[in-house]
N, C-alpha and C positions, 0 to 999 in steps of 0.2 A: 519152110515147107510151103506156105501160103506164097510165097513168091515165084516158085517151081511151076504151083497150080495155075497161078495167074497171068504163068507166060512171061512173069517181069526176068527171070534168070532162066537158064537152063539147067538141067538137073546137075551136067560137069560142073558149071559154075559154082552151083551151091556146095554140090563135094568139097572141091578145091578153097572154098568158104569157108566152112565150118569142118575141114579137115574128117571128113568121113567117105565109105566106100557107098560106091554107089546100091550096093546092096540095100544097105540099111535105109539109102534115100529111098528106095523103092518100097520097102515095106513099112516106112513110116507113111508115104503116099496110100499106098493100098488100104491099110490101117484107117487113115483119116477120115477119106474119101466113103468109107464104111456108115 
């Protein structure tokens, strides 16, 4: 997640990383960022 935020990855990248949809990357973002 920290990497998403920091610009180091993009969000596809990190999906494709740790095998999730991009949904849940979004709301784990939303979530955090809270």
């Amino acid at each position: 997640m920290l990497a998403v935020i920091r610009g180091e990855k993009s969000p596809a990248d990190a999906c494709r990383a740790y095998k999730i949809h991009n949904s849940v990357l979004t709301r784990w973002k939303r979530e955090f960022l809270e």
